[in-house]
C-alpha positions in Angstrom: 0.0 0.0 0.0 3.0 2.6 1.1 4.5 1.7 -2.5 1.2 2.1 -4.2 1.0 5.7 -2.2 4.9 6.3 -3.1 3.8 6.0 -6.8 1.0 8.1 -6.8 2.7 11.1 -5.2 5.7 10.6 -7.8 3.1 10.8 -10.8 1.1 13.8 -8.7 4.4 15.7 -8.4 5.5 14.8 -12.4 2.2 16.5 -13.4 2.7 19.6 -11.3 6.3 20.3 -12.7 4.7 19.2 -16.5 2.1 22.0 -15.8 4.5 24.3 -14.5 6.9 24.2 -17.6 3.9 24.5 -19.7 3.4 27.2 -18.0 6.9 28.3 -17.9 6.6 27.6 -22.0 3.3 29.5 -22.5 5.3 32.5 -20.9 8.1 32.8 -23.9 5.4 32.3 -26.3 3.5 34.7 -25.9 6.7 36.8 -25.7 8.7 35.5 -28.6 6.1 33.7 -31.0 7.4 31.5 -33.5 10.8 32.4 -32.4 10.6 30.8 -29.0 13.5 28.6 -28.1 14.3 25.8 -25.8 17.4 27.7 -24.5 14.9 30.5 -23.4 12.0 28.5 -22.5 14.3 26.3 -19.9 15.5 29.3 -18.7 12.3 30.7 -17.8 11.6 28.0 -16.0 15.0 28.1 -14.0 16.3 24.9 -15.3 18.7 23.4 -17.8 17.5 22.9 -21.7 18.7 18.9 -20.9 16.2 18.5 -17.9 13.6 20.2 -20.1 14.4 17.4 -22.7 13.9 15.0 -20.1 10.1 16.0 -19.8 9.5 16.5 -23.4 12.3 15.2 -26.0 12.7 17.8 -28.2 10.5 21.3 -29.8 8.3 18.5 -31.3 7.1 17.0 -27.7 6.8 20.3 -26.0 5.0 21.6 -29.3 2.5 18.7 -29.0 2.3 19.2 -25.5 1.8 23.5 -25.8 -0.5 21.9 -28.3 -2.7 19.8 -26.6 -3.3 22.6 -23.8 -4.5 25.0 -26.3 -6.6 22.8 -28.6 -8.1 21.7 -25.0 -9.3 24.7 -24.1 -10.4 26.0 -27.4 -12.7 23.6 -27.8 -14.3 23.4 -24.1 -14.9 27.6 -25.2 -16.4 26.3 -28.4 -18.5 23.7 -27.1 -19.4 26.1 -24.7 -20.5 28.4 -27.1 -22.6 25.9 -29.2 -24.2 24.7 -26.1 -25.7 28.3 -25.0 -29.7 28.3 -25.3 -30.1 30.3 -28.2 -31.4 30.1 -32.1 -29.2 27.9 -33.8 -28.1 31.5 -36.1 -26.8 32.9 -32.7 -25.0 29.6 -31.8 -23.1 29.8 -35.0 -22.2 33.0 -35.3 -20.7 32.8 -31.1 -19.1 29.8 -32.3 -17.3 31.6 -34.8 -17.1 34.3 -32.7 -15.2 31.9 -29.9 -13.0 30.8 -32.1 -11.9 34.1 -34.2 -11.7 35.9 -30.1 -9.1 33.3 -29.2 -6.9 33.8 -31.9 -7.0 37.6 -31.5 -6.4 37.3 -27.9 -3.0 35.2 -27.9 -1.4 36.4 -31.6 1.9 35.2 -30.5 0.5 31.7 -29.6 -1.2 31.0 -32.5 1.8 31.8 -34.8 4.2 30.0 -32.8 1.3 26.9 -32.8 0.5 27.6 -36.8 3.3 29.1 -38.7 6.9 28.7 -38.7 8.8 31.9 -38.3 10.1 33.3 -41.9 12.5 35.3 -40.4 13.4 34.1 -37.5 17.3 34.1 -36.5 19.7 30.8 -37.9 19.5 28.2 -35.1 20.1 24.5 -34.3 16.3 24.3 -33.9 15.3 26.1 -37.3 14.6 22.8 -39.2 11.6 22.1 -36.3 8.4 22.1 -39.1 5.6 23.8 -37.6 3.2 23.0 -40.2 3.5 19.1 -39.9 3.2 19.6 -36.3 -0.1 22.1 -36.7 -2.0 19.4 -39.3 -3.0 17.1 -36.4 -4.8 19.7 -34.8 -7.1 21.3 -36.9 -7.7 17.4 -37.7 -8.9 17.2 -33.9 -10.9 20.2 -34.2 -12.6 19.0 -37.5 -13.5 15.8 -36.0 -14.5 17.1 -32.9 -17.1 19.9 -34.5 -18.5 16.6 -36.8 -19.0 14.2 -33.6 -21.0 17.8 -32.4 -22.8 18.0 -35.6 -23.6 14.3 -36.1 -24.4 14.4 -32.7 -27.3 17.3 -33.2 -28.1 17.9 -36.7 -30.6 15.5 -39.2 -28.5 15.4 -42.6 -30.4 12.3 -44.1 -28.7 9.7 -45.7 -24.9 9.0 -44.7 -25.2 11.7 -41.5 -21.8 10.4 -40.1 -19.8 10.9 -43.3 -21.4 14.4 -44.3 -21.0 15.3 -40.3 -17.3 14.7 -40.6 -16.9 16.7 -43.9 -19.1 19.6 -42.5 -16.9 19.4 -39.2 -13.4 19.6 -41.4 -14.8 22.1 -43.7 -16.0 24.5 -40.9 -13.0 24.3 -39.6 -10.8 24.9 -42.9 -12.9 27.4 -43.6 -12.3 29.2 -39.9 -8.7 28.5 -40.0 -8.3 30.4 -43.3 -10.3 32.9 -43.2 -9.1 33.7 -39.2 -5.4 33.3 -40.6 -5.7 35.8 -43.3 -7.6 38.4 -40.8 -5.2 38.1 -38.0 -2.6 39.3 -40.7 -4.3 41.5 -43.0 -7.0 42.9 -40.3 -9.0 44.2 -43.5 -12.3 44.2 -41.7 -13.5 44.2 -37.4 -14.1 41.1 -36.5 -17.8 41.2 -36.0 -18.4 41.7 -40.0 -15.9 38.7 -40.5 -18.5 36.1 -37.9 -21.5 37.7 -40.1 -19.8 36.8 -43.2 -18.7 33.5 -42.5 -22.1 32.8 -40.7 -23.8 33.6 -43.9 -21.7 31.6 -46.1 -22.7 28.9 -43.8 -26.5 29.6 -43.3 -27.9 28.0 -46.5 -27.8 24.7 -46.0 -27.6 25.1 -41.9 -30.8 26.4 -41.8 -32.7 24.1 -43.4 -31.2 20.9 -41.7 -33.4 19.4 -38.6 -32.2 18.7 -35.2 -32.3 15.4 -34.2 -34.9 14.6 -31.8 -33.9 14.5 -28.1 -31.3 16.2 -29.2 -29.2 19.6 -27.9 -29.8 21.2 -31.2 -27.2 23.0 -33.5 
């Protein structure tokens, strides 16, 4: 029983320092963008790059950690959003609204989780590829707005498969659109969730919910 105890304070204490150099890493991010390093990261977190390989194994594992943490907490916000007891209109544009408000909120942390940095500085780390890294998860969120949708929405026919390519297609079209606004800010965003939401609207507001269902 002691070494069952032992164990479980080991794992309880590895979480807490994981969290905490997360933490430490969220820090330099939002700082430095794509440009964060390991060298800088370990020194915010007052320890030495090697320990902070010991946790993670290289950018890769603390990017899919950083990751992880992010795409988490986006998509509690989104499902959030789509759960709020409103007409289904409202629910889509606040879900494009959540999503669009996150990005705006932490620049730095979406470039540093979406784009590789163009001009950052020659280093030993400049051959880490963001955008294999970044595929996976906007594959999450695509998959996780069609379990929503096939969850809520009649579609007829095939519902799971036209779910799943309404889930990765919302989400494409979020990605891009969001990714060209953050850079270009050619319009507020509130005229951006309109026009996205109306692009959308056609075919959304004709489809049933499912009975017993939250509704979309």
């Amino acid at each position: 029983m002691e070494t069952t105890r032992g164990a479980e304070r080991q794992r309880t204490a590895a979480e807490r320092r994981r969290r905490e150099l997360l933490e430490a890493a969220d820090r330099v991010v939002l700082r430095d963008g794509p440009q964060a390093s390991m060298n800088a990261i370990a020194a915010e977190a007052g320890i030495t790059k090697p320990i902070l390989y010991r946790h993670f194994g290289d950018k890769g594992g603390l990017y899919r950690a950083l990751a992880k943490r992010h795409t988490d907490a986006l998509l509690s916000a989104l499902r959030a959003a789509l759960d709020a007891p409103s007409e289904r209109r409202e629910r889509v544009e606040a879900t494009l609204d959540t999503y669009l408000a996150a990005i705006e909120a932490r620049p730095q942390v979406y470039r540093f989780l979406m784009h590789p940095s163009d001009d950052a500085a020659p280093s030993p780390e400049q051959g880490f590829d963001v955008g294999r890294h970044s595929a996976p998860l906007l594959r999450r969120l695509g998959e996780e707005l069609g379990k929503v949708i096939a969850e809520r929405v009649d579609l007829g026919p095939d519902s799971q498969q036209m779910a799943r390519i309404w889930g990765h297609g919302i989400v494409g079209m979020m990605h891009a659109a969001g990714d060209w606004w953050l850079g270009d800010r050619p319009c507020s965003r509130e005229q951006l969730v309109r026009s996205l939401a109306d692009l959308l609207w056609g075919r959304l507001a004709d489809a049933g919910d499912l009975p017993g269902g939250q509704g979309f």
